[in-house]
N, C-alpha and C positions, 0 to 999 in steps of 0.2 A: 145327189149322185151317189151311184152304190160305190162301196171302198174297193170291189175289185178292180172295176173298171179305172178309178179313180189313181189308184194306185200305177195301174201301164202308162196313163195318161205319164204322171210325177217320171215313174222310171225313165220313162226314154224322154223326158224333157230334160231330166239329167245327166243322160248321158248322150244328149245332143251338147251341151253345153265346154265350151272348152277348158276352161275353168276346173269343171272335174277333170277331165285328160290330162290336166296339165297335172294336177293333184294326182291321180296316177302313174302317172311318168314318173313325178317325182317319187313316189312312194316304190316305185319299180327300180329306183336306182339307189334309194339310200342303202340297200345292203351293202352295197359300196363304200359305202362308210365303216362298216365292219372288218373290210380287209385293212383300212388305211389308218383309221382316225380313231374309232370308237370299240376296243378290244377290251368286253370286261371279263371275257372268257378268257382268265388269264394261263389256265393250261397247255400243255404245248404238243395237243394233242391233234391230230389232224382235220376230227370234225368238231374241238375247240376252236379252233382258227377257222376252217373254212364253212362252218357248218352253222355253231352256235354265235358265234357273234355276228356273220352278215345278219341270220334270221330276228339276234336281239337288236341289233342297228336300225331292221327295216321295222321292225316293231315298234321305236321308240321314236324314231320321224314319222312311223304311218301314222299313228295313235294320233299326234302332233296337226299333221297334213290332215287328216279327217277330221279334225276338230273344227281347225279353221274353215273347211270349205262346209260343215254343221250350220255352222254361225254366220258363212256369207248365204248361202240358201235359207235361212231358218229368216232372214232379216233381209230377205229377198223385196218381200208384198209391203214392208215399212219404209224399203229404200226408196222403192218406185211409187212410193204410194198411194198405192189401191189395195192396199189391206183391209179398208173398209170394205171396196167391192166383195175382194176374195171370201170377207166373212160373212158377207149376206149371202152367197154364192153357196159356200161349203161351209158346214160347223167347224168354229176353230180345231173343237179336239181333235174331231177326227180326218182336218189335214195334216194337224201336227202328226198322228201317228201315221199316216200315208208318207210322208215324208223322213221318218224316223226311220220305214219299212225298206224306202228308194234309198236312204244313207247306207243302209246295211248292208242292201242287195250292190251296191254300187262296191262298197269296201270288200264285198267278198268275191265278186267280181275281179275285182285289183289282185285281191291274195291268189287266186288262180293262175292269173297272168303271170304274176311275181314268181310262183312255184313252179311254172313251165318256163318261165326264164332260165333262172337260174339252176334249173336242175340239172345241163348239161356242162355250166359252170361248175357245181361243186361237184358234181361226178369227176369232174376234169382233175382238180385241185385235192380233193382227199383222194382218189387213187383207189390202190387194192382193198379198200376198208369202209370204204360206199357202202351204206345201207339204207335202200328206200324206204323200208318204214320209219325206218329213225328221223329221215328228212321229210317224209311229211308229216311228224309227229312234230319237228322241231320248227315247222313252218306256223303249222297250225296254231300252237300252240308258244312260243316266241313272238311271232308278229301278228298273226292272223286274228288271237283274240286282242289284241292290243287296238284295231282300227274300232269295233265296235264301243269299248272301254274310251277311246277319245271322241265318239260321239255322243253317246251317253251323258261325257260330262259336260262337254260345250254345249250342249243342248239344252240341259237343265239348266245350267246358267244363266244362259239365252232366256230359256222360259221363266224363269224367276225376273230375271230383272228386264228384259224386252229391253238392252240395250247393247250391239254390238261389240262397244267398246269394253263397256263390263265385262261382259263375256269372254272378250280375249283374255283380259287382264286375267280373269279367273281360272281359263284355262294355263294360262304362263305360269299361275302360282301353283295349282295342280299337280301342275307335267314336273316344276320346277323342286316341290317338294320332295316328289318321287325319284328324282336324279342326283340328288344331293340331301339331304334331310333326312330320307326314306328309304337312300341306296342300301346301309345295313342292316335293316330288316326286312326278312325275307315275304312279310305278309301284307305290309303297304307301300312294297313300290311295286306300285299296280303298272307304269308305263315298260320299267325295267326291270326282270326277274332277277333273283342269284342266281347267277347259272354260272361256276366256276371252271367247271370243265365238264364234257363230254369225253366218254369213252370209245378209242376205236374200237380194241376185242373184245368187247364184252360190251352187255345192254346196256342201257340206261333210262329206264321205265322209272326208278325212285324220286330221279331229278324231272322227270315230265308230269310222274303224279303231284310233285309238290308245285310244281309253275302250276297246275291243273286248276287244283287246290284253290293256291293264289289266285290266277284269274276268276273259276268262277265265282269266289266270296266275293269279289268285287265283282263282275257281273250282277250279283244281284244286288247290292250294295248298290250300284251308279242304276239301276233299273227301277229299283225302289224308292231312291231321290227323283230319278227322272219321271216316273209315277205323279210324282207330289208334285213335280212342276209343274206337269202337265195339268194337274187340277188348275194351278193357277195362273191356265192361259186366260187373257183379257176377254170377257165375252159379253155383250148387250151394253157396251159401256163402264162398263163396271171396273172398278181398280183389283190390286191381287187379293186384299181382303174378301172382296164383294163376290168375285169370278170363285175363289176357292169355296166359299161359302153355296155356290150355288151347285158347283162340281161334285159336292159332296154327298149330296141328295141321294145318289144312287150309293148306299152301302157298299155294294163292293169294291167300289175302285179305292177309298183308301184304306178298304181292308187288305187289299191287294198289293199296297202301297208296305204298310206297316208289317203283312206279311214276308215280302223281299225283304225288307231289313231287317224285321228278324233271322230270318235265315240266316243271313248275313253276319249277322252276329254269333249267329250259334256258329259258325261255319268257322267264326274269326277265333272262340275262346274255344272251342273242342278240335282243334286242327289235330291230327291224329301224327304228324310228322316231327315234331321238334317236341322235347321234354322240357321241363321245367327246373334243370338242375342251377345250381347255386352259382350266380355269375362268379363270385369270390373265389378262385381257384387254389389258391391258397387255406382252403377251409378241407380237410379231410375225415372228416370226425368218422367217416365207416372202418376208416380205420383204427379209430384209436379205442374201440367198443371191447370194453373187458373179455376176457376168454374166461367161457365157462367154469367154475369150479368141478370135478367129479366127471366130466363128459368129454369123451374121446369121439372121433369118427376114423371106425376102421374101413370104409368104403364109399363109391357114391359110383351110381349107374344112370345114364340119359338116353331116353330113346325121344330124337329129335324129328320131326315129319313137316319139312320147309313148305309149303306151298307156292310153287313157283310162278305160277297164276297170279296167284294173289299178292305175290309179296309179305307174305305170314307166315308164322312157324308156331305150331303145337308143336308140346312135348311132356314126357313123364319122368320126371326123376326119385330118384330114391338112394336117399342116405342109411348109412348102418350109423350109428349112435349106441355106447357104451358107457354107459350112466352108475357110477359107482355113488352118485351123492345120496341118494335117497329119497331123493323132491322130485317134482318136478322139474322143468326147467325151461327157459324159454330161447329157442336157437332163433339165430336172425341169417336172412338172407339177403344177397344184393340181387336185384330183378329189374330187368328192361324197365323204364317206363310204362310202355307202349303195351307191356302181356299183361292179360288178370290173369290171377291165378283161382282158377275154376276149387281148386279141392286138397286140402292136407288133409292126410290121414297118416297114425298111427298105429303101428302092428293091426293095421286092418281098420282102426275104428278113426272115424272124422273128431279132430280135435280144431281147438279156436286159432283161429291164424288173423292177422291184420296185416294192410302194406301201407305203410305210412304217405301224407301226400309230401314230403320233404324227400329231397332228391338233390346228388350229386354226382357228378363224373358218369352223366347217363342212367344211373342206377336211383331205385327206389327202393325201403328195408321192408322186406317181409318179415314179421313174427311170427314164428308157430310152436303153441305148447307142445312138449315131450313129456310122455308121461316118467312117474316113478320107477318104470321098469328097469333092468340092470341094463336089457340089451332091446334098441330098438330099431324100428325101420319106418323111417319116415321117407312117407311119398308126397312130391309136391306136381299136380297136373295143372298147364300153364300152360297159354299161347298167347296170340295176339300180331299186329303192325310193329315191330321193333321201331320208336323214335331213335332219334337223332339226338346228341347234344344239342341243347341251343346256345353253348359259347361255341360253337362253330357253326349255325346254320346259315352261314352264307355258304357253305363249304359242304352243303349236302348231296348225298349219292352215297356215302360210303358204307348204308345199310341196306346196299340192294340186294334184290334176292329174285332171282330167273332162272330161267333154264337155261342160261349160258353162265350163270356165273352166283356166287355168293360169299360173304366173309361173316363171319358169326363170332365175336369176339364176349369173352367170359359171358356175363349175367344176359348177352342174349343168346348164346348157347343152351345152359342150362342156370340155374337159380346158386350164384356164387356164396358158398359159405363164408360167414363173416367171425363170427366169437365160439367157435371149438376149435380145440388144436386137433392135429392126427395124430392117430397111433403110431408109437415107433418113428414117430418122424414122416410118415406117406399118408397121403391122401388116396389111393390108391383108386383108378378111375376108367371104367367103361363104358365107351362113347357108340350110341349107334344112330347111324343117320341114313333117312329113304331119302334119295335121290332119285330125277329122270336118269334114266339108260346113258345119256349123254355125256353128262358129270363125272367127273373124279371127282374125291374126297381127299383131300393134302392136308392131315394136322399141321399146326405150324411147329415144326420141335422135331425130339428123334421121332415120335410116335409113328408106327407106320399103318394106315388104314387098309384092311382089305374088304373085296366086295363077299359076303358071307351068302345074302339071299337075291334072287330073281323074283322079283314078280309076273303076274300075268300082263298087269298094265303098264309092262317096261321099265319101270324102277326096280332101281338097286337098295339093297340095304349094305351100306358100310361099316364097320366095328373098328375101333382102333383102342387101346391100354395108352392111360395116360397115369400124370401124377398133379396132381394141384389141387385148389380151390375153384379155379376155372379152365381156360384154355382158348385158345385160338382155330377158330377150322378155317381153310380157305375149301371151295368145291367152282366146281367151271366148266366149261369144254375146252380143257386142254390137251397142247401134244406134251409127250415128256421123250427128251433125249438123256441117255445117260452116257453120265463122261467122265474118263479115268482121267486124274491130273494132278501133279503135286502130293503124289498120294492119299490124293483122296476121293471118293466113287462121288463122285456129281451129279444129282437129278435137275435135271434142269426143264420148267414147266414155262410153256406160255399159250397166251390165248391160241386158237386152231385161224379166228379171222387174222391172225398176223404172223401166220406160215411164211409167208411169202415176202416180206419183210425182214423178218430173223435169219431165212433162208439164204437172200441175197445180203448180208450183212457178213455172214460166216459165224451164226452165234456160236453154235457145236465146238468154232475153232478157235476163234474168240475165246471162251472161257476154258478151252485147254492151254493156250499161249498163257492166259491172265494166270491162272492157278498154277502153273507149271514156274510162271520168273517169277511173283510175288510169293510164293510159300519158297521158294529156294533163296530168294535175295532177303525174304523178310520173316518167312516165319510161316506158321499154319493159322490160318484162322481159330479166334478164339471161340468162337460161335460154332465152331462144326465138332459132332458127335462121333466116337468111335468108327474116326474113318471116313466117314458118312456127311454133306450139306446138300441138304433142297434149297434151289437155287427159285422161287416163283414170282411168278411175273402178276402182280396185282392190279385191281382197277387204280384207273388213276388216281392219284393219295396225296398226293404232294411231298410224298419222300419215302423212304425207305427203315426198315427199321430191321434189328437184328435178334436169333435167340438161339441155345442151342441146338442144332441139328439144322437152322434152317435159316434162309436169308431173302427180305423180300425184294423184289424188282420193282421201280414204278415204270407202270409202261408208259410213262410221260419221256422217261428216257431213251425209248426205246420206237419213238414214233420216226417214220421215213423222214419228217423234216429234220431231227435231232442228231439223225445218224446221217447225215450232210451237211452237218454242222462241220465247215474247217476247221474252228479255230479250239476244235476236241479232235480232230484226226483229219487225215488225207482224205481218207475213203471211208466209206459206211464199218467197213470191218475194223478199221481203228478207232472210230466214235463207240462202236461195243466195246470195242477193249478198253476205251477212257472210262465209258462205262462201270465196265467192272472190276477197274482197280477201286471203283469207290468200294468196293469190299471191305478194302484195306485203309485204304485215307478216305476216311469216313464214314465207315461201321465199325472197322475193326478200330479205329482210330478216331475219337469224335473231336470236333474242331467247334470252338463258342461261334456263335455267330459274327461273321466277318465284319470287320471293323475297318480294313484297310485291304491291303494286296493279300495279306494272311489267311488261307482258309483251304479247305481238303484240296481245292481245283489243281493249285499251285506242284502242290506232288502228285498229284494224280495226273496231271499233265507234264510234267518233269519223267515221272513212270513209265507213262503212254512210247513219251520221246525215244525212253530207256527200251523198252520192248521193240517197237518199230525197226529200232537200230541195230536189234539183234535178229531180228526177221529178212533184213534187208539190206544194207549196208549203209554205209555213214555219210556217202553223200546224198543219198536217197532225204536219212533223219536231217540233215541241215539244211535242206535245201527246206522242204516241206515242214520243218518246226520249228529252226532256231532262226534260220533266214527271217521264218514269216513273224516269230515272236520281236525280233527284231525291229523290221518295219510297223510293228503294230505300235511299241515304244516308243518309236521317233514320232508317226504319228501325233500318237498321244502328248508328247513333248510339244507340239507345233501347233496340240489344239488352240483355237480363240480362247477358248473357254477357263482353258489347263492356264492358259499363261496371261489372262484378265480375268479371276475370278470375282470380282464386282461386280461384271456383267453375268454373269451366271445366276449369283445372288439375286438381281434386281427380273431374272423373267417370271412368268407366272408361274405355278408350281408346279402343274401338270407338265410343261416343258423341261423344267431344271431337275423335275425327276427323272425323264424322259434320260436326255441327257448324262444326269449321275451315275444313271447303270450303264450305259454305254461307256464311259470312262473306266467304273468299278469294274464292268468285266476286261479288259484291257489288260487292268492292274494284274487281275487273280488268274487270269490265264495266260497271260504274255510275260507281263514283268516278274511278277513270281517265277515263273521256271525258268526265267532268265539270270536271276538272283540267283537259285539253286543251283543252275549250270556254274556260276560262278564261285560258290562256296563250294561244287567239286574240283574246281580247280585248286582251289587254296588249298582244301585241307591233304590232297595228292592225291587224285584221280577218282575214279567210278569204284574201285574196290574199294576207297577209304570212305568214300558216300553210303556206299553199301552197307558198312558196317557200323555205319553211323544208324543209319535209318532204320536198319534190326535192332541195334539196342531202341531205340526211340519208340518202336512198333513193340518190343516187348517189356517195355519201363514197368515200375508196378505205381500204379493208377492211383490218384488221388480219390479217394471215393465223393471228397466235398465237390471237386472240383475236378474231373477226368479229361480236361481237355490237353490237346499237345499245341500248345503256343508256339511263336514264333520265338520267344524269350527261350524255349525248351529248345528248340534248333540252331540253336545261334549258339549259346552254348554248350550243346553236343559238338557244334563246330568247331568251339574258340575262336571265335568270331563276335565282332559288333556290328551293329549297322552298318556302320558307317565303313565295314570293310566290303560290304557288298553294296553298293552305292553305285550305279550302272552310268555315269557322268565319266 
């Protein structure tokens, strides 16, 4: 029988069958597991929650669900046995692959269904920040290659050892290595990707080319094995030695075989996404590389041309070098990974340059001779896919590069000088970057970028005067509000997709209230420049960081779920304001990692309360903060858990962590600023707190050790513990 026909026959025998329906169903509801159970998208962004973990959920039970219904069909003709018939009837091979064909069609089938399901669900659930291609990027690729991937493998299994139960077992090890074993690397957990968060205002094309990536190296990987099983289906009698030996005949099936895993392989060792920097992060040796004898650099100029398409960025840089030694000499650079660098030259002429394969903190060392000359100018032209760390690549996206958005941080900006000092003390530095029309360009610092040139093809060119060895760019579609406060001119940027968010939030007002009580009750930010803080709102990051002139936002804090978070404010507009006291207890103010109730939240919701209460009045503030901090501490007090902790110890982990942080936050945002409320009382009212928390906000900082303790507050107070003891 011909394989066309042969194949509609298989299809719709398969999908007469219940057995598959039921596997579809099922596979149609485990994104449901993504809202409840199984959240490894642990960001707290709106299509992290409703977007990427249903689609990773349904991915990691369909993968699962097709495997097993692979191995109940695949062991269908051995159950009933008339396998013997079926194979005088049809050649085993090519039922096996007729049936391989019906597996696929059936699974993509399933993923259809799944993605018209739910489509009206996560529309519902993310809100103003929906974006269909994102969801079906995120379908497709989260679950959708995931069903074929657990065919492939049950299958091969099946085919190698033609026995059921083997074949589960093999798939259980599989699935199970990849969920535990294989969860923190991003390259063989082929059932579950790293996908830590998704962005709502801005793309996220870096983290789908890398799942991409991921699935199809193993795509060809489980194609390539399944290949080789497929040789050694049973045929004329013959066992797997006999059958593969006879399968072989035709050259090119396991040249077809051995060509998918190569690919595979090459696909596995040349991945273009993650770097190869030194796990050891305590090893810094780019910094510790002698400074030239006789050689200054009085300049350095970049012209950067992002490719937003592609996710790459050429560019051309050129340093001025002042060489009084007499030699030569050889300057070192730090450079992406991910760029070659195509060409150095010297006052015009091509000199020898190397980029070492040793790499750290993302960076690789470029050499390039200089000549003897007094004064030179060395040009370095470079491009390429910026990698990623790989002591963070579970945690990848934060080198994306689109037309909605980019951050370009030092050695992948331009090629970061390592061992000459500057002239006079500067580095002195001219930045230019082509942008789409859409973009703004936002140094992170005082620096202010303007657009200098128009193109024909809608790009802009930006220019911006900096000082360093490197630098920071952010660029986006953003809006920017400016805002007078505190004395001080406020830019405040965020994505354009969460207009409508920021809007119904009150940001504009929000960070006039926030700037206006914390620089009067506590002082001006240390971070802002001549008057002057850009306030920007970055792809999701997992926190915030601070420099002069400029402050970043993670729009993790700033998602619709976060800004209806109670137990940071009443309403949306006091979660921005809890928000952005972290300016101050917590950039301006850094805090060691919480160990107990201790940590930024504790004053920064204490603040929040302090604000509110002067917006509003005071029974408004008790009712809605100290009331509810209150009840959250009895609570807490009454929990099983709190008050038999034996049992808490004895659950399984994934629950008693579950658990821990539901207590821990409790502590840091209820009992903490119920503590604090109470050490205002002691030391005589909100003026004596006030004056306590300026001096504390303006201490002069340990540079070993810069954190403000709880030991530091307690003592500013005259106070012990044990005086603020809430019993």
């Amino acid at each position: 029988m011909k394989a066309i026909p042969l194949f509609s026959l298989e299809l719709r025998r398969l999908l007469l069958s219940r057995l598959t329906w039921l596997i579809a169903l099922l596979t149609l509801l485990s994104p449901l597991a993504g809202l409840t159970l199984y959240k490894p998208a642990s960001a707290g962004t709106m299509l992290s929650m409703y977007l990427a973990n249903p689609a990773l959920a349904g991915g990691a039970a369909g993968g699962v669900l097709f495997g097993l219904l692979a191995v109940f069909e695949l062991d269908r003709a051995n159950r009933c046995r008339v396998d013997v018939l079926v194979d005088a009837a049809v050649s085993p091979l090519r039922m096996a692959l007729v049936r391989l064909l019906a597996l696929m069609s059936g699974a993509a089938l399933t993923l259809c269904l799944a993605m018209l399901v739910w489509l009206p669900v996560s529309r519902g659930l993310i809100g103003a920040v929906f974006d269909g291609a994102e969801y079906l990027l995120a379908y497709a690729l989260f679950m959708g290659l995931a069903l074929p991937l657990g065919i492939l493998a049950a299958s091969s299994a099946y085919q190698f050892a033609r026995r059921a139960d083997l074949s589960l077992v093999a798939l259980a090890v599989f699935a199970g290595l990849s969920l535990s074993v294989w969860a923190d690397d991003w390259q063989l957990c082929w059932l579950n990707p790293c996908v830590w968060a998704l962005s709502d205002d801005f793309s996220n094309f870096r983290i789908f080319r890398s799942v991409a990536w991921m699935r199809l190296t193993w795509l060809a990987a489980l194609t390539g094995v399944w290949v080789l099983s497929w040789l050694c289906i049973r045929q004329y009698g013959k066992g797997l030695l006999g059958s593969l030996a006879r399968s072989v005949r035709r050259v090119y099936r396991p040249v077809i075989a051995l060509a998918l895993l190569a690919c595979s392989g090459t696909a596995y060792a040349a991945q273009p996404m993650v770097d190869q920097s030194n796990p050891d992060q305590t090893v810094m040796s780019f910094y510790d590389l002698p400074y030239l004898d006789g050689v200054v650099c009085s300049g350095r100029a970049a012209q950067v041309f992002p490719d937003t398409a592609a996710g790459t960025v050429s560019g051309r840089a050129s340093y001025q070098f002042h060489n009084t030694s007499g030699r030569e000499q050889t300057v070192a650079f730090g450079v992406n990974p991910g760029y070659e660098v195509s060409s150095v030259q010297a006052n015009g002429r091509d000199v020898p340059f190397s980029v070492g394969e040793y790499q750290e903190y993302n960076e690789a060392m470029l050499k390039a001779h200089i000549p003897a000359d007094e004064d030179v100018e060395l040009v370095v032209e470079y491009g390429g896919f910026p990698r990623e760390d790989r002591n963070i690549s579970v945690m990848q996206g934060g080198a994306e590069i689109s037309d909605e958005y980019l951050c370009l941080e030092n050695a992948a900006l331009s090629p970061r000088l390592l061992n000459v000092l500057p002239d006079e003390g500067m580095w002195p530095t001219t930045i230019e970057i082509t942008l789409p029309g859409s973009m703004t360009a936002i140094p992170f610092g005082a620096s202010r970028a303007e657009a200098v040139t128009e193109h024909q093809d809608g790009t802009i060119t930006w220019r911006y005067e900096d000082n360093g060895t490197g630098g920071i760019l952010y660029a986006g579609d953003y809006i920017r509000e400016d805002i007078q406060a505190g004395g001080i001119a406020i830019e405040l940027y965020y994505g354009r997709k969460h207009q409508t968010v920021m809007e119904a939030a009150g940001a504009a007002d929000a960070v006039r209230t926030v700037a206006g009580y914390c620089t009067e009750h506590y002082g001006p930010l240390s971070f802002e420049a001549g008057g002057t803080l850009k306030l920007i709102q970055s792809r999701v990051a997992g926190g915030g960081y601070a420099s002069d002139g400029a402050s970043l936002l993670d729009e993790a804090d700033f998602t619709a779920v976060n800004l209806s978070d109670d137990g940071k404010g009443a309403v949306p507009g006091e979660v921005m304001i809890h928000e952005l006291v972290h300016q101050w207890w917590g950039l301006g103010n850094m805090f060691d990692v919480a160990a107990g109730p201790w940590s930024a939240e504790g004053l920064t919701v204490y603040t929040t309360y302090r604000i509110v209460k002067d917006l509003y009045d005071e029974d408004y503030a008790q009712k809605n903060y100290v009331e509810s901090w209150r009840q959250a501490v009895d609570d807490y007090n009454l929990n099983f858990y709190v008050r038999n902790p034996e049992y808490l110890a004895a659950l399984p982990e994934e629950q008693r962590l579950e658990i821990t942080g539901s207590l821990a936050f409790v502590r840091q945002y209820c009992e903490m600023p119920l503590k604090i409320l109470k050490a205002e009382e002691l030391v005589g009212g909100e003026e004596a707190m006030d004056r306590i928390l300026h001096d504390l906000f303006n201490r002069e900082l340990d540079p070993m050790y810069p954190y403000l303790t709880y030991q530091d507050f307690l003592s500013a107070c005259g106070l012990t513990e044990e005086d603020l003891d809430l019993a």
